[in-house]
N, C-alpha and C positions, 0 to 999 in steps of 0.2 A: 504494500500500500504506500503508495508517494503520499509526501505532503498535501498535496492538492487534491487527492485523493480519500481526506481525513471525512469520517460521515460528519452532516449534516444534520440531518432528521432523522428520526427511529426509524422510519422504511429504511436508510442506508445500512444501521448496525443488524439488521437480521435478525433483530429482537423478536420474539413474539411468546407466546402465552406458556406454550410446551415450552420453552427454555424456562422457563419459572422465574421471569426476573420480574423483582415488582419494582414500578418506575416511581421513587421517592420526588418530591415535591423541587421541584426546580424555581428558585426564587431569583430577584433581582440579581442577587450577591454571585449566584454562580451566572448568572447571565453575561454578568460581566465580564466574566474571563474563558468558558466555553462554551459550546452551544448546548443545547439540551439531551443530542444523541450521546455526545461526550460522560455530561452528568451520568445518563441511564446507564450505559456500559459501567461507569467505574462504582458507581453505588447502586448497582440494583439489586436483589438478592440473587446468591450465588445459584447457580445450575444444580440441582442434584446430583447429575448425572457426571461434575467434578470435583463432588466431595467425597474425601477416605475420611478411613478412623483408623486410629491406633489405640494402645492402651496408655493411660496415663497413670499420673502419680495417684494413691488417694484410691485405687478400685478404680478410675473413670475411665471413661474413652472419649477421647478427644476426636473431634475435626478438624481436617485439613486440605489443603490444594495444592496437586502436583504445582511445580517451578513451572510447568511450561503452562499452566494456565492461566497465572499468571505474567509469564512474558506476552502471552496472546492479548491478554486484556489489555495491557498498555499499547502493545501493537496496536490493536484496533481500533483503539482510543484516540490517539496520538498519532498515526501514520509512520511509527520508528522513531516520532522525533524526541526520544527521552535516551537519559544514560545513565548507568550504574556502575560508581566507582567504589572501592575496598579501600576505605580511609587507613591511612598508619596510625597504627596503636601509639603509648607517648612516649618508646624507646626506639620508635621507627619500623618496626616490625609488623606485617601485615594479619597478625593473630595474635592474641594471648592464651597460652595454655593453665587452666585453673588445677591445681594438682585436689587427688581425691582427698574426699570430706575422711579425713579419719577420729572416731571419737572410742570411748573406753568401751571393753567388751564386760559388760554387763553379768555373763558369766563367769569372766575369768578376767579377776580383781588384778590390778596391774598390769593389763595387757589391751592392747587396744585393735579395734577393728574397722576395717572400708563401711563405712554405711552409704558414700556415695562416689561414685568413682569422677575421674575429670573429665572436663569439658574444654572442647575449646571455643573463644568467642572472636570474633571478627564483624567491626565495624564497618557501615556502608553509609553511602548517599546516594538516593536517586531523585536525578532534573527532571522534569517535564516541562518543555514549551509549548506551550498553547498558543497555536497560531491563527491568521486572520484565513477561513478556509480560501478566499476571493484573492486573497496574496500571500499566499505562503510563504513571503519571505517575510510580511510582517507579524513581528511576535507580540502577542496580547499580554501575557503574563510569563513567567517563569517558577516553576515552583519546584519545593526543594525539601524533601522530608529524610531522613536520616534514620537510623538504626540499626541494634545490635542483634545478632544473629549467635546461637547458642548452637554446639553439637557433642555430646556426650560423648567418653572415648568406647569405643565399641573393639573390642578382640577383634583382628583379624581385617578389620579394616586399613588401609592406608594412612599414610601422614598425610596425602594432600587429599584423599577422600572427605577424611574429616573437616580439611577448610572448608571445600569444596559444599561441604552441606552446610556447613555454619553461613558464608556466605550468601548460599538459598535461601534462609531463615532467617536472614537481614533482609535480601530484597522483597521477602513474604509481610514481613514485621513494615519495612518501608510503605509497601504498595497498601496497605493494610489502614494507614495513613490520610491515604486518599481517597477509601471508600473501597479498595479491591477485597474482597471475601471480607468484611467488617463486621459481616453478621457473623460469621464464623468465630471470628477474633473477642467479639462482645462476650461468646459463650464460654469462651477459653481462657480469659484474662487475665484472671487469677493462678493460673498456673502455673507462673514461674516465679510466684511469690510464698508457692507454698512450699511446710519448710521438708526437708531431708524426712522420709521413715527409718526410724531405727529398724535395726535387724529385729527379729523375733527372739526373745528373753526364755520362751520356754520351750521343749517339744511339744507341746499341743500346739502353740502357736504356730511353729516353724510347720506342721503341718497343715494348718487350718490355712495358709498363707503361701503358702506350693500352688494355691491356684492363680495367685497376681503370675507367676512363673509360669501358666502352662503344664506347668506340671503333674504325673500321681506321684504317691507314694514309692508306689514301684519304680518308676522313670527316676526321678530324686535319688534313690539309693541305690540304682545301677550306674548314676554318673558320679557318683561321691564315691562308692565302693565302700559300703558301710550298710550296718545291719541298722535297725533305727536306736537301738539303745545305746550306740557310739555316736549318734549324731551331737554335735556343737552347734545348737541353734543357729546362734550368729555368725559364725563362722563360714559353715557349710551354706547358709542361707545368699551369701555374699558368693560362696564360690558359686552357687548353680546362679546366680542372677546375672554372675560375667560369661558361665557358659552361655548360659541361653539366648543371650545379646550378642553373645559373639557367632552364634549360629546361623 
């Protein structure tokens, strides 16, 4: 899609009722800097048909939106004309890696355990120019939202794997900003404020708690090599939750 090329009206963006987008109220404020097909792409409710789930912290299941439906909605929006740069961190480095949460193990006085393993984070900005569709060379506004993108260290994955997704979930967190999947984000917001689960303190617990893992009983004590009266709640709890992530 060129410049000139950018939609116009809701007939241009392909919108219609089976997409499930609901087209929020377009006032003065945004008039003035896009047109109303614009608006409806970036803030209308997301598609079903591109949103996932995964399991979250807490029992939950989160939602989410592949990278590239994302790229797409700004495409379509914007005709290309935006950009997404990987700010440097304040030692110049294009990530920060956070080493894991380690706190005391509960069972075994003097000795401490991973209750959450590291992440890496990398900063973003992304521009959007909103141009005049009648002159694409005249730009109307520029706008410019920023954010930090989280990726968990996962077994088995790459070094630059991990930027790579951290970077995603900046320009997700960015576009998020602007009204792209913001119903999604409204539902999940709390999520990265909530704090670390400790391990499980007892064996009843560490088994009631094999199901956040995916796990039975039996599966657990074939990957530990352990009968269940040798289990170490916290311990073993930590190692199957890095196999399993790193699976």
């Amino acid at each position: 899609m060129s410049l000139s090329n950018a939609p116009t009206t809701l007939e241009d963006t392909g919108i219609n009722e089976d997409d499930g987008m609901a087209i929020q109220k377009f006032g003065d404020v945004f008039a003035s800097v896009m047109n109303e097909a614009q608006f409806a792409i970036l803030c209308g409710r997301t598609p079903k048909k591109y949103i996932k789930t995964r399991p979250g912290k807490g029992k939950r299941t989160f939602s989410y939106v592949p990278h590239g439906y994302v790229v797409g909605v700004l495409n379509k929006a914007f005709g290309f004309n935006w950009d997404w740069e990987i700010l440097p961190q304040g030692d110049g480095s294009y990530y920060k890696y956070l080493s894991p949460f380690v706190g005391p193990d509960s069972r075994n006085p003097g000795q401490e355990v991973q209750w959450q393993p590291g992440s890496y984070l990398v900063n973003g900005k992304l521009t959007v120019r909103v141009v005049n569709p009648n002159n694409p060379e005249q730009v109307l506004a520029t706008i410019v939202k920023t954010a930090t993108g989280e990726k968990e260290h996962m077994r088995g994955m790459t070094h630059g794997g991990h930027i790579k997704s951290a970077a995603s979930d900046a320009l997700k967190k960015a576009a998020s900003r602007m009204g792209v999947a913001l119903d999604l984000y409204w539902q999940d917001a709390d999520e990265d404020y909530m704090p670390a689960t400790e391990p499980p303190k007892t064996q009843a617990e560490f088994i009631v708690r094999l199901s956040e893992l995916g796990l039975t009983v039996t599966q657990a004590l074939s990957h530990l090599g352990k009968s269940l009266p040798e289990i170490a709640p916290a311990q073993d709890f930590v190692k199957l939750r890095d196999v399993t992530k790193g699976a």
